[in-house]
Backbone as a chain_set.jsonl record, in Angstrom:
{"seq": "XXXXXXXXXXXXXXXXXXXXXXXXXXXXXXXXXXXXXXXXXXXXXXXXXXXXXXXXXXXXXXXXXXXXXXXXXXXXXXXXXXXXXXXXXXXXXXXXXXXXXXXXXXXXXXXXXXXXXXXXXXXXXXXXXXXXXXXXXXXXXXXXXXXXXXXXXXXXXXXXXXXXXXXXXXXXXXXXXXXXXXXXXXXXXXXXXXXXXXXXXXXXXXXXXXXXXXXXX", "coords": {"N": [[4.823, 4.484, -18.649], [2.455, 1.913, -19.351], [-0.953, 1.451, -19.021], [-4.002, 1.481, -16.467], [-6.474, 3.252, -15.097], [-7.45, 2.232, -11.605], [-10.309, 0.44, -10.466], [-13.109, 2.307, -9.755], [-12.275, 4.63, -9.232], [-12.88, 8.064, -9.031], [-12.433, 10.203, -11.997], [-10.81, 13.905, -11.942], [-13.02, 16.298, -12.067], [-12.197, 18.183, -15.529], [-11.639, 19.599, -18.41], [-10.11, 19.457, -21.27], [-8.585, 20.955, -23.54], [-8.182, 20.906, -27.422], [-5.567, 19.441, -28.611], [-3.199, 22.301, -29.652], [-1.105, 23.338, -32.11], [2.428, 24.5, -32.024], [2.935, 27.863, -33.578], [5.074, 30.073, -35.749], [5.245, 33.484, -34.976], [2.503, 34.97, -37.05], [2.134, 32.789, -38.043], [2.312, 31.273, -40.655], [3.78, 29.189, -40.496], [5.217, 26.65, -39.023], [6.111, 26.738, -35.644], [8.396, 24.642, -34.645], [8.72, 21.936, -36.091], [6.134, 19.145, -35.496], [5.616, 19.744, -33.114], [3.095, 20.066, -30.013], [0.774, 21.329, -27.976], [-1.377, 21.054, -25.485], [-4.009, 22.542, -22.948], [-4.687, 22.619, -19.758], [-7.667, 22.995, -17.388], [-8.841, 23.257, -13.91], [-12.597, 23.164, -13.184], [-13.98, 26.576, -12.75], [-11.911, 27.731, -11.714], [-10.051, 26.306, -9.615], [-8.493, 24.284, -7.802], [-6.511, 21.631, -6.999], [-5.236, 18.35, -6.01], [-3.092, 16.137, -7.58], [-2.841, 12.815, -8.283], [-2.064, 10.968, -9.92], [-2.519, 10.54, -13.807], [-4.344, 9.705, -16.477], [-4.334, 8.397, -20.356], [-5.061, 7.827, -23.517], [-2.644, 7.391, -25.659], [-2.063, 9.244, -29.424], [0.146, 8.535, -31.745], [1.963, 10.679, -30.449], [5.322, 10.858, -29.563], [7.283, 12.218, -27.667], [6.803, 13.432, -24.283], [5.924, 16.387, -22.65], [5.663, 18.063, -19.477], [4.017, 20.83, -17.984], [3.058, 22.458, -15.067], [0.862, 24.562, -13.651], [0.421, 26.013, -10.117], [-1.37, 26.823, -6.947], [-1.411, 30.144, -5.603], [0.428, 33.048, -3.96], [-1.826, 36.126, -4.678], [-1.702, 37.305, -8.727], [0.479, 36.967, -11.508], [0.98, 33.921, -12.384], [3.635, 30.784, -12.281], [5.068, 28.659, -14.697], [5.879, 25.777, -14.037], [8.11, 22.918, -14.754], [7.56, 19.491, -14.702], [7.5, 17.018, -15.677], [9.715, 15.594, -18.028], [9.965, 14.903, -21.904], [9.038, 12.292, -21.874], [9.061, 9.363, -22.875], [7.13, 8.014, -25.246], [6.533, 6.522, -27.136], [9.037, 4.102, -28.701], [10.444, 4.42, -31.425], [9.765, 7.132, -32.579], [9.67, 6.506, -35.866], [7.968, 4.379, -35.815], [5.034, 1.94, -35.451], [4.667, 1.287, -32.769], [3.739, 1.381, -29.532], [2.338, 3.702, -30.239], [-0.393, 3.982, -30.067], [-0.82, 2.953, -27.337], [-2.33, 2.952, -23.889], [-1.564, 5.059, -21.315], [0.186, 5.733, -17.92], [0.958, 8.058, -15.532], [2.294, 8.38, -12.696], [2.64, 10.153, -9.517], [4.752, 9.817, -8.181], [6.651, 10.105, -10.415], [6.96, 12.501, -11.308], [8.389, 15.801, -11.035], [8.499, 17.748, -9.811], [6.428, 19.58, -7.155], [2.979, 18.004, -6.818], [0.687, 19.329, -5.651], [-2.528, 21.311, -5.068], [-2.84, 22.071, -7.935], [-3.626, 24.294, -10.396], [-3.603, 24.284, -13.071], [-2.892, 22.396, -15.709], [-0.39, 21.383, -18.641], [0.707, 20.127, -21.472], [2.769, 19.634, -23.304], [3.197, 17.836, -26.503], [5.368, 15.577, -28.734], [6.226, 15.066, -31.485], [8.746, 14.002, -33.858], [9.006, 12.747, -36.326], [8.245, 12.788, -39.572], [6.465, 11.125, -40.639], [4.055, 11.359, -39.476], [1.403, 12.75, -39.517], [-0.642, 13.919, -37.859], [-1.06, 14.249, -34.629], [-1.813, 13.596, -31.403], [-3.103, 13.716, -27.913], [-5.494, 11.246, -26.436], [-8.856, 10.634, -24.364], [-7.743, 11.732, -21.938], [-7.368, 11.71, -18.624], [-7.636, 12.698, -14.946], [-6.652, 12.172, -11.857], [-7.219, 12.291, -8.22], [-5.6, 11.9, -5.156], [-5.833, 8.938, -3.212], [-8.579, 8.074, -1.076], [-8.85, 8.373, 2.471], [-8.702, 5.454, 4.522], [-11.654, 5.155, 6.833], [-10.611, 4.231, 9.061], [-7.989, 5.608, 9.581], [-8.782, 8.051, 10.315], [-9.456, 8.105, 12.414], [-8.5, 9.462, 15.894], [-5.55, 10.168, 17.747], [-5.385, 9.347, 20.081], [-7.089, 6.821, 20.806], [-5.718, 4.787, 19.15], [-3.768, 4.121, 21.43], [-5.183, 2.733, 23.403], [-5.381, -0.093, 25.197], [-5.857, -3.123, 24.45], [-9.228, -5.197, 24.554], [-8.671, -7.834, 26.862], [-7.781, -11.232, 25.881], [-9.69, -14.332, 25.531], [-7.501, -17.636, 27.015], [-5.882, -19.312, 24.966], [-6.431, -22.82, 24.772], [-4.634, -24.659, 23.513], [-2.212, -22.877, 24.191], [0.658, -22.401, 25.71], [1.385, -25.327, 26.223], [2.286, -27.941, 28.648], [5.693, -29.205, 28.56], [6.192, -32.97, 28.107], [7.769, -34.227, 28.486], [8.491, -33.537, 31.151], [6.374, -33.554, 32.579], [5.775, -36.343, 32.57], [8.038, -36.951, 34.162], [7.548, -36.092, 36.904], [5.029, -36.985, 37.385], [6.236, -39.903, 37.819], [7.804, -39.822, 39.681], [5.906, -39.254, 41.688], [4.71, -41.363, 41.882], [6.464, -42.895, 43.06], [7.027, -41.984, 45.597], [4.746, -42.364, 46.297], [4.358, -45.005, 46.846], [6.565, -45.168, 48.948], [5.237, -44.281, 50.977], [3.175, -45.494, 51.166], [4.875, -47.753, 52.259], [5.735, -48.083, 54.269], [3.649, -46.872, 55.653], [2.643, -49.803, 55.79], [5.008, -51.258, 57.27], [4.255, -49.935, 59.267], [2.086, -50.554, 60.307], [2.422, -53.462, 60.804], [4.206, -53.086, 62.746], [3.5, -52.541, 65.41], [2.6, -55.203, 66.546], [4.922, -56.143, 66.909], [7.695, -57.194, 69.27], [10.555, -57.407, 70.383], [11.257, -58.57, 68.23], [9.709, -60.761, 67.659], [6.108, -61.675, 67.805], [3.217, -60.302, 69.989], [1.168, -62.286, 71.659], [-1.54, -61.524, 73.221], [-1.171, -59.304, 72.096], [-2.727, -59.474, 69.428], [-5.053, -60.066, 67.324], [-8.528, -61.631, 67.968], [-10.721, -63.133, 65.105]], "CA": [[4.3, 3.228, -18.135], [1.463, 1.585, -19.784], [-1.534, 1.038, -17.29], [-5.081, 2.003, -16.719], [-7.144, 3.827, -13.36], [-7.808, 1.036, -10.41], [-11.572, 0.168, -10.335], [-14.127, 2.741, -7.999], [-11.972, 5.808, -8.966], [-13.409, 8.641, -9.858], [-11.389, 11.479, -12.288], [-11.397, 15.151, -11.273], [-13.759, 17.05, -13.447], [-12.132, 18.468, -15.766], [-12.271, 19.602, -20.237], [-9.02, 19.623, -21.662], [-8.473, 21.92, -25.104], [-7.764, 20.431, -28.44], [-3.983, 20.309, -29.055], [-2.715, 22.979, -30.892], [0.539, 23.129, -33.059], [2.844, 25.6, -32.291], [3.906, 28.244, -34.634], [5.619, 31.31, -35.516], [4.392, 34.803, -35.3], [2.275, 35.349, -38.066], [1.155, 31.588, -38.332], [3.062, 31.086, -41.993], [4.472, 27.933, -40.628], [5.099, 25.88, -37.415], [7.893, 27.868, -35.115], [9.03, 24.185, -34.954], [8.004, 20.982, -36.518], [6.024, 18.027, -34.868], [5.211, 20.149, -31.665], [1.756, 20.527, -29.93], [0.256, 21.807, -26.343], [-3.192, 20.454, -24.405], [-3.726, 23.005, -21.687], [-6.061, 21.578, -19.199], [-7.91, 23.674, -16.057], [-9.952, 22.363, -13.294], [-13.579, 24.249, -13.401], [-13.839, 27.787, -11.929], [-10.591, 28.048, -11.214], [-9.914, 25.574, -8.524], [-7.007, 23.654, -7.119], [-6.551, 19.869, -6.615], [-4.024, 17.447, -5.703], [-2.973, 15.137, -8.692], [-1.965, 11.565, -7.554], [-2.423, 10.078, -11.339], [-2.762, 11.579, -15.171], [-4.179, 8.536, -17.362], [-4.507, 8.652, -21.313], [-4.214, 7.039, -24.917], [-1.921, 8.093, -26.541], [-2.048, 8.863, -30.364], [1.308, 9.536, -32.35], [2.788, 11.387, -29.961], [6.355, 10.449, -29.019], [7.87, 12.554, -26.3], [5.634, 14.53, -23.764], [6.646, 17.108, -21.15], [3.997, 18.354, -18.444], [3.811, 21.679, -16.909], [1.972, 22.613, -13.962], [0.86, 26.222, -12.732], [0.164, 25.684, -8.607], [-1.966, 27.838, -6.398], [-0.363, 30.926, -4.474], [-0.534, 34.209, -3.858], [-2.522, 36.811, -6.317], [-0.644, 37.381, -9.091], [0.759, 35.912, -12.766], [1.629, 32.361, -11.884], [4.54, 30.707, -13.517], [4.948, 27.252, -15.399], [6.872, 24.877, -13.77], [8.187, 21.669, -15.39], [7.291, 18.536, -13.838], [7.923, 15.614, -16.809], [10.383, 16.591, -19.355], [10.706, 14.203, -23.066], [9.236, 11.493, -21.347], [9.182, 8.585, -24.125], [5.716, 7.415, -25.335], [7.247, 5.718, -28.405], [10.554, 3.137, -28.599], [11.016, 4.664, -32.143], [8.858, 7.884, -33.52], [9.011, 6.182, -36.884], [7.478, 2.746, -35.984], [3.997, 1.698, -34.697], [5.441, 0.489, -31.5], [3.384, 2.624, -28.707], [1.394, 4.928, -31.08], [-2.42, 3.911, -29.773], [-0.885, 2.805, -25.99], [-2.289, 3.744, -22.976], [-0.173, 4.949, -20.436], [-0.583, 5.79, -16.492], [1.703, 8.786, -15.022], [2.19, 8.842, -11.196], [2.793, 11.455, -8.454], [6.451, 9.902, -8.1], [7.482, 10.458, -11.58], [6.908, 13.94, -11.271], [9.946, 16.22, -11.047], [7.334, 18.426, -8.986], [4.786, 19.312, -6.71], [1.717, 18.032, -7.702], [-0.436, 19.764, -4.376], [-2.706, 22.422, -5.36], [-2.32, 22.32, -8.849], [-4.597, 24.866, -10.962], [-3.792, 24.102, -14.551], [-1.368, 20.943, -16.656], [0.047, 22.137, -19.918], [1.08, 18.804, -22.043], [3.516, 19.346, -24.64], [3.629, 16.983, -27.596], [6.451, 16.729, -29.934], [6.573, 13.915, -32.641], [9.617, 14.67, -34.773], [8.818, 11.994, -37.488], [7.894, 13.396, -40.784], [5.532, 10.23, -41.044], [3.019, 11.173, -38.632], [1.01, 14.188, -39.811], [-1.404, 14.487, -36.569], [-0.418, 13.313, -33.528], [-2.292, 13.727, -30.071], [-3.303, 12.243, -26.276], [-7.045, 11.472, -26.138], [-9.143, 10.139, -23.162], [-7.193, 12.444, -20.664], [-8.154, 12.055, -17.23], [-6.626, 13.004, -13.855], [-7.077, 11.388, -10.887], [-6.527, 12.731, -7.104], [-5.127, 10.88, -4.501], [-7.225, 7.768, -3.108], [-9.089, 9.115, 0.387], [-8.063, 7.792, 3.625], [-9.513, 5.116, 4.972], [-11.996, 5.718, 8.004], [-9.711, 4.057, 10.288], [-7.093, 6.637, 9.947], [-9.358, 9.135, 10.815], [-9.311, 8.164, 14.24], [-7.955, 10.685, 17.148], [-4.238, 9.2, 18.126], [-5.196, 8.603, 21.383], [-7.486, 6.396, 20.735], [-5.018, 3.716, 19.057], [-3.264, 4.077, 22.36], [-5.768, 2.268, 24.269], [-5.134, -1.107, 25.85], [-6.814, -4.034, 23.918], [-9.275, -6.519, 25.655], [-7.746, -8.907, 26.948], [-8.08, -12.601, 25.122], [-8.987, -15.432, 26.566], [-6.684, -17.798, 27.25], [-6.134, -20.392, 23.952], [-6.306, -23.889, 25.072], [-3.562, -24.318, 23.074], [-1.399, -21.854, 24.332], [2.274, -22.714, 26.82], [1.202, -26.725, 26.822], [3.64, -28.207, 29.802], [6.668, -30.104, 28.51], [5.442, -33.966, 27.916], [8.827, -35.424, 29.153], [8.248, -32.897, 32.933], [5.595, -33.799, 33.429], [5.885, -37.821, 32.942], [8.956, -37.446, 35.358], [6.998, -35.732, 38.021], [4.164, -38.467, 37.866], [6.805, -40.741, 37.556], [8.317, -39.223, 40.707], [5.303, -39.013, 42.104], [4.3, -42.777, 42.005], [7.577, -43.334, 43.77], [6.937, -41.27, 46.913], [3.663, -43.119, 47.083], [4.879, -46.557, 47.247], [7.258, -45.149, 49.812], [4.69, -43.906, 51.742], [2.873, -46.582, 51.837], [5.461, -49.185, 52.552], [5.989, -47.038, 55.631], [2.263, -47.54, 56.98], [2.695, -51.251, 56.15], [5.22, -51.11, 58.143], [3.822, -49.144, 61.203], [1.417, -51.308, 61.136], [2.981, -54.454, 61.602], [5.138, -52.964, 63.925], [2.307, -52.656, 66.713], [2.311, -56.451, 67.462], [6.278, -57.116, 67.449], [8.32, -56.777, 70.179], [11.696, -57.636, 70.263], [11.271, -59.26, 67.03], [8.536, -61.772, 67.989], [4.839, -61.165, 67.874], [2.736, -60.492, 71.349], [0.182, -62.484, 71.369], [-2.209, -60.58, 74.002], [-1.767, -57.634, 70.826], [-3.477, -59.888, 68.468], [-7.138, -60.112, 67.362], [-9.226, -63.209, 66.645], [-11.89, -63.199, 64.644]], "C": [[2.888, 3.025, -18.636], [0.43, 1.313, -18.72], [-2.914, 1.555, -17.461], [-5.359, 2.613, -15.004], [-7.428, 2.579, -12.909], [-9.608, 1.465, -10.77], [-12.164, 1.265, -9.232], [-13.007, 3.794, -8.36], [-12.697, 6.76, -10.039], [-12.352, 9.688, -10.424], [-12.107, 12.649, -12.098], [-11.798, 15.632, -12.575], [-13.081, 18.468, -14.443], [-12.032, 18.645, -17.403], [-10.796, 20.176, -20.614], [-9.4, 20.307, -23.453], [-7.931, 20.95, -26.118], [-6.621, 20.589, -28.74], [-3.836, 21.1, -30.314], [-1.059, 23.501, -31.233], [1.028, 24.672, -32.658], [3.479, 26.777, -33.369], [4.372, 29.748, -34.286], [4.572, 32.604, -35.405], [3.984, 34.668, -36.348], [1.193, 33.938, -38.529], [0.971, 31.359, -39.669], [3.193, 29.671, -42.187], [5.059, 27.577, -39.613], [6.435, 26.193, -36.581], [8.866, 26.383, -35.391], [8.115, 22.333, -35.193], [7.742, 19.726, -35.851], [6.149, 18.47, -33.332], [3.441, 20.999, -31.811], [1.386, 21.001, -28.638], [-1.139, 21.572, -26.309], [-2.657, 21.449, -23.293], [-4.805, 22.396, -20.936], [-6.247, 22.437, -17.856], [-8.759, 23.457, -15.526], [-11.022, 23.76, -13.283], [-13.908, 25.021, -12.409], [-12.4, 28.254, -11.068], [-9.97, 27.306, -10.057], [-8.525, 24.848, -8.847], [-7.296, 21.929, -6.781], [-5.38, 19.693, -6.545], [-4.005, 16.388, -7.001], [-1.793, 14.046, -8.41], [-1.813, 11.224, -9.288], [-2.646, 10.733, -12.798], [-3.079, 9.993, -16.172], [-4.378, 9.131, -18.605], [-4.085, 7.739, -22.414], [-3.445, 7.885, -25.751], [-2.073, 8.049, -28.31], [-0.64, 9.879, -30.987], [2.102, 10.204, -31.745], [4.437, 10.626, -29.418], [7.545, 10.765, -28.101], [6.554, 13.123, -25.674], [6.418, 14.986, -22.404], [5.535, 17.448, -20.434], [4.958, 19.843, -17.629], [2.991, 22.07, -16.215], [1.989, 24.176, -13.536], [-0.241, 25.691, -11.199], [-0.847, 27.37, -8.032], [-1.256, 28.446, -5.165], [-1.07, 31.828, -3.805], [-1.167, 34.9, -5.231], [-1.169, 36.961, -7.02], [-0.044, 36.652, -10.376], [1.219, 34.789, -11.72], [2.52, 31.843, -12.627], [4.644, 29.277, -13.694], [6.23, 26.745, -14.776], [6.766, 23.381, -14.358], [8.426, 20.347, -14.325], [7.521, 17.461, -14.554], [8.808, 16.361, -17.829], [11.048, 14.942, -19.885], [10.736, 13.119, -22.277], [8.635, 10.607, -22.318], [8.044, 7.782, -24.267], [6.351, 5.723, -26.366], [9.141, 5.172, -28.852], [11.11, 4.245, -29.505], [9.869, 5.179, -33.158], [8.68, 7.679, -34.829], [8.572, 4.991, -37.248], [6.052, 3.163, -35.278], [4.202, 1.759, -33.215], [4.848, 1.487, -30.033], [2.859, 4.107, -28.942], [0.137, 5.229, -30.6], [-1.523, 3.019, -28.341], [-1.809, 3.4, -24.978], [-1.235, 3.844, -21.747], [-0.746, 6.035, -18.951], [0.971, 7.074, -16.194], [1.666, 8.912, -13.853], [2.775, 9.703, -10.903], [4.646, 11.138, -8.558], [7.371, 10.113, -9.269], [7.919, 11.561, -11.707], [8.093, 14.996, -10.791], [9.604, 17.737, -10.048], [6.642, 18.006, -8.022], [3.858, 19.184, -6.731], [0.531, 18.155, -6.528], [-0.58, 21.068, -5.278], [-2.659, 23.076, -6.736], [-3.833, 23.05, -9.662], [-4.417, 24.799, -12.425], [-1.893, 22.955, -14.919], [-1.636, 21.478, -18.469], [1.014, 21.063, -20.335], [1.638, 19.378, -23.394], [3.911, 18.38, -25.268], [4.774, 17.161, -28.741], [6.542, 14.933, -30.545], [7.25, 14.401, -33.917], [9.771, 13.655, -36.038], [8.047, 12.347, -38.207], [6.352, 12.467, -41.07], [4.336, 9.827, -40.718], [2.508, 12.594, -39.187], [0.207, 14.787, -38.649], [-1.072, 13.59, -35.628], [-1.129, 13.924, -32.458], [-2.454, 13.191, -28.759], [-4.608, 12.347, -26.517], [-7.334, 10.52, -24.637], [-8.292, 10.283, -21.792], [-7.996, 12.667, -19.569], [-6.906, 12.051, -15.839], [-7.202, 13.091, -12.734], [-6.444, 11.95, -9.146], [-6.151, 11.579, -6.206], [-6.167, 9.973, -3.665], [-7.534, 8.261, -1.585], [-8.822, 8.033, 1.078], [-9.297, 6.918, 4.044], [-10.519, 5.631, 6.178], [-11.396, 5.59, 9.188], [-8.181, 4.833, 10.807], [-7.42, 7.872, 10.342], [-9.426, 9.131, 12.312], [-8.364, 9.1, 14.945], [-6.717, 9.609, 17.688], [-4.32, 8.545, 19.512], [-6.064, 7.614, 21.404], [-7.201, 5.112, 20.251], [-4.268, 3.245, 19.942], [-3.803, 3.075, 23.031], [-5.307, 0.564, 24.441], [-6.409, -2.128, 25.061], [-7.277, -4.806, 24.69], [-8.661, -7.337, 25.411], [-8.605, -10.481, 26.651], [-8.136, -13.588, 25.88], [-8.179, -15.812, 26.186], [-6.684, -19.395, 25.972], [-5.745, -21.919, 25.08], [-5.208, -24.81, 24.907], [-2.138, -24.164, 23.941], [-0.785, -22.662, 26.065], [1.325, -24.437, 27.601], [2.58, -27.063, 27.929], [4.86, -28.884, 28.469], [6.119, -32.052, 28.745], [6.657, -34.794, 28.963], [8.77, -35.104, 30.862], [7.575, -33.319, 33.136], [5.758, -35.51, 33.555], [7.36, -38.291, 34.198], [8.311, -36.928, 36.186], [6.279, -36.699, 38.292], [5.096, -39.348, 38.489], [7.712, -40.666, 39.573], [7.051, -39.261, 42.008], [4.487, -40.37, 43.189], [5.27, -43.176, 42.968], [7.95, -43.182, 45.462], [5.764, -41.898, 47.137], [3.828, -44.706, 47.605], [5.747, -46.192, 48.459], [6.738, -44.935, 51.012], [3.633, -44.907, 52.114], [3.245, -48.379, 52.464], [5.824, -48.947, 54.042], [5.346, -47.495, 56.429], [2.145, -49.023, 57.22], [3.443, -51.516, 56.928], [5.298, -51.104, 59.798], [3.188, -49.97, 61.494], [1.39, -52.78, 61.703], [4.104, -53.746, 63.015], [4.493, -52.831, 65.564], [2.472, -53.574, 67.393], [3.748, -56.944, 67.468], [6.806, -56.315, 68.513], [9.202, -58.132, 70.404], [12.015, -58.878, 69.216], [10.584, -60.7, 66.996], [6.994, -60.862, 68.153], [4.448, -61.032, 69.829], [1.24, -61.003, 70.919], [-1.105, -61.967, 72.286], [-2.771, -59.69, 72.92], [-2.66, -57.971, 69.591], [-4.729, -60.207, 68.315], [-7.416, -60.889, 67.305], [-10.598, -62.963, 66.023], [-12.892, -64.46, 65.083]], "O": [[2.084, 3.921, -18.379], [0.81, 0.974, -17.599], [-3.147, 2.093, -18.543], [-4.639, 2.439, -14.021], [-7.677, 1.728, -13.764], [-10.01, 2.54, -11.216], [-11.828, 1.204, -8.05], [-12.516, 3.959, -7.244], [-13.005, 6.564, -11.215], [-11.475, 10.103, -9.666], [-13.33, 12.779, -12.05], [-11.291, 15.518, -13.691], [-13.402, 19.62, -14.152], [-12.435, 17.597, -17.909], [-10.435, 21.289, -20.232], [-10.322, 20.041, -24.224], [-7.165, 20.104, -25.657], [-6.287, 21.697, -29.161], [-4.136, 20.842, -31.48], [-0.17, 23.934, -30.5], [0.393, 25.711, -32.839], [4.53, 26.499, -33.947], [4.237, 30.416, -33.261], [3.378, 32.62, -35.706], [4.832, 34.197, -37.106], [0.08, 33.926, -39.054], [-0.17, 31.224, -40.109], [2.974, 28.995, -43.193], [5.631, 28.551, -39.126], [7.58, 25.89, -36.916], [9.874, 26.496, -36.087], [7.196, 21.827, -34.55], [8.719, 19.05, -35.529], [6.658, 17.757, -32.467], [2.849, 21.731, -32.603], [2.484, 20.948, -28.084], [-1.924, 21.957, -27.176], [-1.534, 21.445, -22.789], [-5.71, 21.742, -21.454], [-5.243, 22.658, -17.18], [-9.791, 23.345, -16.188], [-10.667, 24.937, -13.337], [-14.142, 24.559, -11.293], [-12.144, 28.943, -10.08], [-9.168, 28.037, -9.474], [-7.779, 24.877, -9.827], [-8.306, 21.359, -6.367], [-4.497, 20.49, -6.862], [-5.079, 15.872, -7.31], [-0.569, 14.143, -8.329], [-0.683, 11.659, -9.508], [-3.14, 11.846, -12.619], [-2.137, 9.277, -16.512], [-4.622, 10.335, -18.527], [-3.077, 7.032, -22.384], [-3.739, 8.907, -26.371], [-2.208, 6.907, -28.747], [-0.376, 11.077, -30.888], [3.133, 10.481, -32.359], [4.268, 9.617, -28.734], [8.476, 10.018, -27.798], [5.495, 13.273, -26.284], [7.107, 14.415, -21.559], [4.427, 17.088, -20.831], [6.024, 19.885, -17.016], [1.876, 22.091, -16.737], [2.975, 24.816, -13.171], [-1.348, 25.156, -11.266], [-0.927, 28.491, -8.536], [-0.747, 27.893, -4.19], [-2.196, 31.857, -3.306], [-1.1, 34.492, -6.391], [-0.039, 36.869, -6.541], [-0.115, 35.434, -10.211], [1.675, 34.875, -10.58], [2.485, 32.246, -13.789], [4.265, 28.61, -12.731], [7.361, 27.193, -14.963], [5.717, 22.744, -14.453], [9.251, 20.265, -13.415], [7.896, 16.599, -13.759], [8.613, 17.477, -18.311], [11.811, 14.154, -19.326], [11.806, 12.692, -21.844], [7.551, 11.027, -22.724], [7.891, 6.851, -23.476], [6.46, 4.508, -26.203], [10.104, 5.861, -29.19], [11.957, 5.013, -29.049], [9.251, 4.556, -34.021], [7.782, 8.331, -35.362], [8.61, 4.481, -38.368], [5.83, 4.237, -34.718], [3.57, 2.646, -32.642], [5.646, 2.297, -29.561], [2.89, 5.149, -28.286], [-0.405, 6.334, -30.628], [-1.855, 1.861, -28.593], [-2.12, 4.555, -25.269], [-0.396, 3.034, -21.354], [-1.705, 6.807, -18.924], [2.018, 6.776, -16.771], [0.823, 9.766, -13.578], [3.513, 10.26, -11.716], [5.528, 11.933, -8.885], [8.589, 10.267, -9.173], [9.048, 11.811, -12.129], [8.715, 14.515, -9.843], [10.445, 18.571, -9.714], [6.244, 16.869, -7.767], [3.263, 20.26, -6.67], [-0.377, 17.329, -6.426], [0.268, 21.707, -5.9], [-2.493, 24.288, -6.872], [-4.928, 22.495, -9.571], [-5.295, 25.401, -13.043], [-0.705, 22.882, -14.605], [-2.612, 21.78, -19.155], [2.074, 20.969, -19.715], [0.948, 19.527, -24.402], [4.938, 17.833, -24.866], [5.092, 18.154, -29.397], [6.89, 13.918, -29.943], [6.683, 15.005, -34.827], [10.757, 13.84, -36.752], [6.898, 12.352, -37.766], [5.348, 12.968, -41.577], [3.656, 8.86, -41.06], [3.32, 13.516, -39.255], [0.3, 15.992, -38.412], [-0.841, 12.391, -35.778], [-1.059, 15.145, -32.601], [-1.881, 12.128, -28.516], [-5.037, 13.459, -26.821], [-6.486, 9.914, -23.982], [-8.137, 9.457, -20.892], [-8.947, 13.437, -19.435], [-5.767, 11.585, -15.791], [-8.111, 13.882, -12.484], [-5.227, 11.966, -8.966], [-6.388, 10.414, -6.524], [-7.316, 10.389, -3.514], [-6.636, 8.841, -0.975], [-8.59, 6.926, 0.591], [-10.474, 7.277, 4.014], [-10.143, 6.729, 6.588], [-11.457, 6.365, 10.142], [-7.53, 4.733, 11.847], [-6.593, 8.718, 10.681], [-9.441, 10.055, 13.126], [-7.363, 9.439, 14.314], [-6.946, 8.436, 17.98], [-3.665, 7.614, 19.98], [-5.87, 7.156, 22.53], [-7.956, 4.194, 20.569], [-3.858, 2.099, 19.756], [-2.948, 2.275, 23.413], [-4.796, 0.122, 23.412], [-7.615, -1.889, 25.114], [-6.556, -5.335, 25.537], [-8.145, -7.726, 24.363], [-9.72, -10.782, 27.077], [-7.279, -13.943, 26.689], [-7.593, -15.24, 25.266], [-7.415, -20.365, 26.173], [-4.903, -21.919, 25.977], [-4.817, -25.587, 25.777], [-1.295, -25.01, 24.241], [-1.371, -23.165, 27.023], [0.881, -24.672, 28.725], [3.65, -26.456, 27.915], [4.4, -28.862, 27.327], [5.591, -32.234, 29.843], [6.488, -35.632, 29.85], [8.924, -35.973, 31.72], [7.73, -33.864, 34.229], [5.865, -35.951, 34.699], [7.612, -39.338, 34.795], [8.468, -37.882, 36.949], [6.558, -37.409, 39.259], [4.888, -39.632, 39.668], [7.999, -41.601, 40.321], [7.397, -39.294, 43.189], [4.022, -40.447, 44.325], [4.816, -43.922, 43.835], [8.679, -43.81, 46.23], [5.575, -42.09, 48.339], [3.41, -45.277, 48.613], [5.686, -47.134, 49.249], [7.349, -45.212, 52.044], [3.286, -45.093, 53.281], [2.647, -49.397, 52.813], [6.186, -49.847, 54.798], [5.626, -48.152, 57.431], [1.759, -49.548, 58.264], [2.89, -52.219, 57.774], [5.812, -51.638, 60.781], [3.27, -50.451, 62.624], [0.711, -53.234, 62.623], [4.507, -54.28, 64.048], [5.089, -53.035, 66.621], [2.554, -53.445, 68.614], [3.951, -58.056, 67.957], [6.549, -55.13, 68.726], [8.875, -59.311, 70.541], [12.779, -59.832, 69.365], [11.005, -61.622, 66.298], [6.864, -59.696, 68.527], [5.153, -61.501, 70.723], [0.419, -60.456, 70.182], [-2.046, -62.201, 71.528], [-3.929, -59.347, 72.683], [-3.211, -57.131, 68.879], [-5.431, -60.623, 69.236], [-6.759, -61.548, 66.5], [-11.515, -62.549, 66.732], [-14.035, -64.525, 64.633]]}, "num_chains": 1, "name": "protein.A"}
């Protein structure tokens, strides 16, 4: 995958070796042709986590990756983590010769915790390339946690203040409420057709006025 590092990362410090060609005993003539190895070890012997491996590639057209991990004392042994993974469409074209290209953690056919040395085999089996290498190798750990995951679990537990109350927020129903008014108006007219009513009803008797009950101004 072609690609570069995200902005604000830094790579882990480390000085990768000049590839060198493998050959036979004796060093007559190349055990086999159009193969090379980069070993690469973080400084003083240390251990890292490797989220990322960036680089340009030159010429090369497969590449495998081995990793030696940190244990107990003791030889350590090479485990393969990329194997003949394809830089180039077609080792005797241009086509992905001078790429760069991005390697992640999930490609990896491995564990990449703890890792104390990457061992990059090159192999360009086209006659038409005479040197072939990776330059601008860098290797990148995984991106640090924000601060907000650092928090203590019980502490996301907690009960959020409480919000006011949006103005917004559970308006009535437009049509309820105009029948309640509406309802509302209806019981008042009733109530006051009532007192009009009562209050003629003071001065009749037996469906004639009394005049005695009446005022004059």
């Amino acid at each position: 995958m072609s690609g570069a590092a995200g902005p604000g990362r830094a790579p882990l410090p480390c000085a990768p070796r000049a590839a060198a060609a493998l050959q036979l005993p004796g060093g007559a003539e190349a055990a086999r042709p159009g193969v090379a190895v980069i070993d690469l070890r973080f400084p003083r012997g240390g251990a890292a986590d490797v989220q990322e491996i960036v680089f340009k590639n030159f010429y090369t057209a497969f590449l495998s990756l081995r990793v030696q991990r940190a244990g107990p004392p003791g030889p350590r042994r090479w485990v393969t983590c990329l194997r003949d993974h394809r830089l180039m469409p077609s080792p005797h074209t241009e086509e992905g010769s001078q790429d760069y290209f991005s390697l992640h953690r999930h490609q990896m056919l491995c564990d990449m915790e703890q890792v104390t040395a990457l061992r990059f085999i090159l192999r360009q089996p086209s006659p038409a390339w005479l040197h072939f290498s990776i330059e601008e190798l860098q290797v990148f750990p995984p991106a640090q946690k924000s601060p907000q995951q650092d928090f203590p679990s019980w502490l996301s537990q907690l009960t959020p203040p409480e919000q006011p109350a949006s103005p917004h927020r559970e308006l009535p129903d437009p049509e309820k409420v105009s029948t309640e008014v509406q309802q509302m108006w209806v019981l008042t007219e009733v109530i006051r057709a009532r007192q009009a009513a009562a209050r003629i009803g003071r001065f009749d008797v037996d469906g004639c006025y009394d005049v005695n009950l009446l005022s004059y101004t």
